[in-house]
C-alpha positions in Angstrom: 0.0 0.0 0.0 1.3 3.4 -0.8 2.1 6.3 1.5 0.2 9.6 0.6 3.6 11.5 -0.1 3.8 8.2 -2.7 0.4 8.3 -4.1 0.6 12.2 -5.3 4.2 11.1 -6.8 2.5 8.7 -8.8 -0.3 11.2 -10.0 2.4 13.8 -10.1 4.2 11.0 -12.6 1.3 10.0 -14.3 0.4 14.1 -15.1 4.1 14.8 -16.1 4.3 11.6 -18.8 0.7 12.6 -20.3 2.3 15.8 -20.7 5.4 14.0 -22.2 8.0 15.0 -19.8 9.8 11.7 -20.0 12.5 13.3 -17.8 13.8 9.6 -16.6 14.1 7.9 -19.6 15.6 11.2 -21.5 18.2 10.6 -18.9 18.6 7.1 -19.4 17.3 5.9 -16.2 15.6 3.2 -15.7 12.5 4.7 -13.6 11.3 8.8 -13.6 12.7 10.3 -10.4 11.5 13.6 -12.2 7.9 14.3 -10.6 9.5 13.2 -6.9 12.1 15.9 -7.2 9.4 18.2 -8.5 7.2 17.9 -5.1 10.5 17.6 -3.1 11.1 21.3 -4.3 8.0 21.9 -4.4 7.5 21.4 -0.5 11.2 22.8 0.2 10.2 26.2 -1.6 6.9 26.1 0.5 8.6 25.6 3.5 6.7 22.7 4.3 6.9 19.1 4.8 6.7 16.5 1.5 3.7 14.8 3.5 2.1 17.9 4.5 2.0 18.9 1.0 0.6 15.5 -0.4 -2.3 16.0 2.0 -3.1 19.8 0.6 -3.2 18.0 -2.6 -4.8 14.8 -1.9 -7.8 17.5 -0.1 -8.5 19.0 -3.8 -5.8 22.4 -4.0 -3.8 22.9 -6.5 0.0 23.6 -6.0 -1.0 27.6 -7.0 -3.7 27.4 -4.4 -1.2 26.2 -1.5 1.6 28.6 -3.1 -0.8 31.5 -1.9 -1.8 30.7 0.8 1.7 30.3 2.0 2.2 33.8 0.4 4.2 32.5 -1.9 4.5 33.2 -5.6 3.3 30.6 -8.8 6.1 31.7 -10.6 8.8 31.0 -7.5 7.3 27.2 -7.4 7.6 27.0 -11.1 11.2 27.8 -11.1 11.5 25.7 -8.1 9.9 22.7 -9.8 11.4 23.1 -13.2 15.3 23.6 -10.9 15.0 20.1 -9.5 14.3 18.8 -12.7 17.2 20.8 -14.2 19.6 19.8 -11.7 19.1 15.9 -12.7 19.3 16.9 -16.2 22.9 18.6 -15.5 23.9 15.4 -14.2 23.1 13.4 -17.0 24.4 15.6 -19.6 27.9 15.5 -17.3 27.8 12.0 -17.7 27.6 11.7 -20.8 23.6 10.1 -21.0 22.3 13.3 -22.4 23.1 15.5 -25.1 22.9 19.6 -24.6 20.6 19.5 -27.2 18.2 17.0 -25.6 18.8 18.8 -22.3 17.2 21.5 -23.6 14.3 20.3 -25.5 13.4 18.6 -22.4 13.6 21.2 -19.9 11.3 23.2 -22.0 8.5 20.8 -22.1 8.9 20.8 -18.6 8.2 24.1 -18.3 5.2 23.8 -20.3 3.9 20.8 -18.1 4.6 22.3 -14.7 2.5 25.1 -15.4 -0.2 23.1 -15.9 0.9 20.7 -13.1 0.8 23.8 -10.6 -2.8 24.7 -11.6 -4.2 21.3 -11.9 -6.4 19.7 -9.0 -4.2 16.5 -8.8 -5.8 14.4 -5.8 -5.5 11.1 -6.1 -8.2 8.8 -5.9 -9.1 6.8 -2.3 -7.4 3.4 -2.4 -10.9 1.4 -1.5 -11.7 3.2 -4.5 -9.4 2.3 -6.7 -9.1 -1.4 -5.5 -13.1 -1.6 -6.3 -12.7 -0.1 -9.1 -10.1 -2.7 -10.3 -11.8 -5.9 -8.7 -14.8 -4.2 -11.0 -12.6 -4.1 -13.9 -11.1 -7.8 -13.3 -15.3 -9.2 -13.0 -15.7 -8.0 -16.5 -12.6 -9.7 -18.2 -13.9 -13.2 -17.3 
């Protein structure tokens, strides 16, 4: 079972892929540490706990919502977002497992999908919902 902090990764994830960040796999890892970065610096810029933030989330704000409330700017979370995702990007481009030119192209779909990400309501749906909804699902293919 996943922890809440783990369960708005994986929406986080599934958000960022839809919008084609493919961050990890530009990288040439094997999984996309991209979206848990993005809510690490997320929280850090904040000034919050990673958990604290999942449950703002999970509760139906969006990251803009909890930004002001904080009194903290969109734009500051962007750029702390789309920073975390440029540091691992740095890395791999250092190492020889990204080209400059990738680098790039990636980091600006980023930006593109964090500003949706930051004004998106991304809570994740209950577990018991989610395992009925799958035993559902399972009925049906026999």
């Amino acid at each position: 079972m996943m922890s809440g902090s783990q369960r708005v990764v994986a929406v986080l994830a599934a958000a960022a892929l839809a919008g084609g960040v493919g961050v990890g796999v530009a990288a040439g890892a094997k999984r996309h540490h991209a979206p848990g970065e993005m809510l690490s610096a997320a929280a850090q810029y904040l000034g919050i706990q990673r958990a604290e933030l999942a449950k703002d989330v999970r509760s139906g704000q969006t990251l803009a919502q909890i930004a002001g409330a904080r009194g903290k700017s969109v734009s500051g979370l962007e750029a702390a977002m789309v920073a975390a995702v440029k540091t691992k990007l740095d890395t791999a481009v250092t190492t020889g497992r990204l080209t400059s030119a990738r680098e790039q192209q990636v980091l600006a779909r980023v930006q593109k999908v964090v500003g949706r990400l930051v004004n998106a309501k991304l809570a994740a749906r209950p577990a018991a919902k989610a395992r009925a909804s799958w035993a559902t699902r399972r009925r049906t293919w026999g």
